[in-house]
N, C-alpha and C positions, 0 to 999 in steps of 0.2 A: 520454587516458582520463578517463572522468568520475570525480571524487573528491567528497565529502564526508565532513569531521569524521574526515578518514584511514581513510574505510575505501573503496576504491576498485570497480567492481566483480567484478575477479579476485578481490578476495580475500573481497566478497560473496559470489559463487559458491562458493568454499572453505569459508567457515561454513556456507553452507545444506547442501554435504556432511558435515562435517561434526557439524550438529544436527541430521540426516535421524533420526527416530524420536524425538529431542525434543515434548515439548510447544511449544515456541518454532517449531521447523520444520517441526510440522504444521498449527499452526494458520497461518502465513502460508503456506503451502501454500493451504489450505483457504480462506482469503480470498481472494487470489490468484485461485484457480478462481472463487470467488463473483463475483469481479468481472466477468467473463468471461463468465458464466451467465446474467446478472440484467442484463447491457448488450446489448441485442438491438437498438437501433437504432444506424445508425451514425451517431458521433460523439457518442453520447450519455455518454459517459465525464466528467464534471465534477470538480476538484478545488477545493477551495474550505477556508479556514481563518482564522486571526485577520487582523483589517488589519494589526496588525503584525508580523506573520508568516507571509506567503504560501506555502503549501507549494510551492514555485518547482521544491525539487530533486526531490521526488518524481514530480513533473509530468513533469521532464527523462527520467528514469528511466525511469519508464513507459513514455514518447515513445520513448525510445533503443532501448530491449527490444523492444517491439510492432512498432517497426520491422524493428529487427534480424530477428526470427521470421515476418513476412510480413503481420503483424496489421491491416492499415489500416484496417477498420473501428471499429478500437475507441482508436484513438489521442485522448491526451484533451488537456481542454482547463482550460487554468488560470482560473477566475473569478475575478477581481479586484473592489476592494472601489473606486476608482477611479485608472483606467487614466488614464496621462495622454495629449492627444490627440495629441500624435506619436509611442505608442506604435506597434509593428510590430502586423499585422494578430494574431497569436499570440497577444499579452501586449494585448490591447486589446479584450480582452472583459470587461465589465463586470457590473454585479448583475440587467440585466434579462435577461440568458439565464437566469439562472433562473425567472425571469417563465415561459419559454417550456418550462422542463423540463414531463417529464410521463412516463407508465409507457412503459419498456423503456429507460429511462436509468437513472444513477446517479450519485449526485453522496457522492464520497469528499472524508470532513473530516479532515483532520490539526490537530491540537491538542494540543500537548505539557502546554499549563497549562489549567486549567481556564477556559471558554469565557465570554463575556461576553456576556449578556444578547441585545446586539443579533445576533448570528453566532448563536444558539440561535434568534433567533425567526426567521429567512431559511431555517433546516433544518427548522423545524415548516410553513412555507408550502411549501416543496418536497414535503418530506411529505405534504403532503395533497394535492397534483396528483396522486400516484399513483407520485411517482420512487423508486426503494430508495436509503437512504439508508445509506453505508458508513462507519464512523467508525478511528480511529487514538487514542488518546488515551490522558488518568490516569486511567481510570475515573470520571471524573467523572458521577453519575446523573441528570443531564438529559439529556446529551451520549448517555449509553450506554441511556437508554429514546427516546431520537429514533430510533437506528440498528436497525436491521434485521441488521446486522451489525458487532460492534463487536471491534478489537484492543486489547488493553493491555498493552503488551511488558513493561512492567516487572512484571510478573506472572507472564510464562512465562517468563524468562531462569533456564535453570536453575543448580543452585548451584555457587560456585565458578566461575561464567561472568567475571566481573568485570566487571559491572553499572557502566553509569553511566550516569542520567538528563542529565547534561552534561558537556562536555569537562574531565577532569582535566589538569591540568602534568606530572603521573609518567606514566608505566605502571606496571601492576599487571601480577599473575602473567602470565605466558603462558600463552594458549591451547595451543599446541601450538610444536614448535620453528619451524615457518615461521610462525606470526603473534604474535611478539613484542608486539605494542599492545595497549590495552585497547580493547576492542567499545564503541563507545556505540552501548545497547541499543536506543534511541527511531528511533536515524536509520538503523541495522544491519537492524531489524525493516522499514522502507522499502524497503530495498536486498530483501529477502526478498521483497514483496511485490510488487516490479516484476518480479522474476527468474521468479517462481509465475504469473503473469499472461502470462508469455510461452511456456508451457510448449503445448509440442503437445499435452499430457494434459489441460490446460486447456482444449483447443477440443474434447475430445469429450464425447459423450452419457456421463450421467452412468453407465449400465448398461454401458457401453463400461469405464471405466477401474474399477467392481466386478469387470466377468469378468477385463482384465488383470491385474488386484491378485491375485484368486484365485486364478489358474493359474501365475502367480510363487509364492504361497506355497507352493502343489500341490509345484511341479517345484524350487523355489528357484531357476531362472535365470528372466531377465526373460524378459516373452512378446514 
């Protein structure tokens, strides 16, 4: 089962129930879907982030989930800052695909710390081909006026969640009696974002899951 930073993703799936009606679980809902909406060519899905820190597991996540759900068009693709040459054909894709992005792609930036200079100006060239550009980050305002769509978990974790922008030695309160650990928020908010992206809700017409939404609140059972 894929893990990171202890939170695996049964027990991902278990947060997003429940922080269903959170700010935290709607807006990586809502991203999730964005991703899905705004990626219309296939394969046009991009990850990309610092050189020294490849968003690797988000990538897997994504890949695992989309699979999982039937999604093959949208399975993405990790861009690396450079690939070495006996990497696998996966992990060996370098800076000039984005040479090649352009509109009906998206190229998602994950960035914990604020972004450096040269990785800012690779998102402002993508940008102007016409790709949408998704970000993850600390709010940092270069980073968050590049994206077209931007998360920053440490913002919506609501109170009492037991917040941690990095891995602690303790655990803090529990969540609930089955998740004994402390959530870190940064890489929890990932695990949301793959899980949202794989949602069958997330492959329909936007006026599609308004009328479902309605007719659940109407009757209170799902339609």
């Amino acid at each position: 089962m894929c893990q990171v930073g202890g939170v695996d993703l049964t027990r991902a799936s278990l947060l997003r129930e429940m922080l269903s009606g959170t700010e935290l679980g709607s807006r990586t809902t809502e991203f999730g879907y964005a991703l899905r909406r705004f990626t219309t060519r296939r394969s046009g899905l991009m990850l990309f982030g610092p050189v020294d820190d490849e968003p690797w597991h988000l990538t897997a996540h994504l890949d695992d989930e989309l699979h999982r759900a039937g999604v093959e068009d949208l399975r993405p693709s990790l861009v690396r800052w450079a690939p070495p040459p006996d990497a696998p054909p996966h992990l060996a894709i370098g800076l000039d695909r984005l040479k090649d992005a352009g509109r009906g792609e998206s190229l998602l930036v994950v960035a914990e710390d604020t972004p450096a200079d040269t990785l800012l100006e690779r998102i402002s060239d993508v940008r102007r081909r016409g790709t949408t550009i998704f970000s993850i980050g600390n709010g940092d305002n270069e980073l968050t006026s590049l994206s077209h769509e931007t998360l920053v978990p440490e913002l919506l974790v609501p109170e009492g969640f037991g917040w941690t922008s990095r891995q602690v030695p303790e655990p803090q309160a529990a969540l609930t009696e089955v998740e004994p650990q402390t959530a870190e928020g940064f890489e929890t908010a990932q695990h949301l974002v793959s899980l949202a992206a794989a949602d069958e809700e997330a492959g329909r017409a936007g006026w599609r899951r308004r009328l479902r939404n309605a007719i659940e609140r109407l009757s209170g059972e799902p339609a």
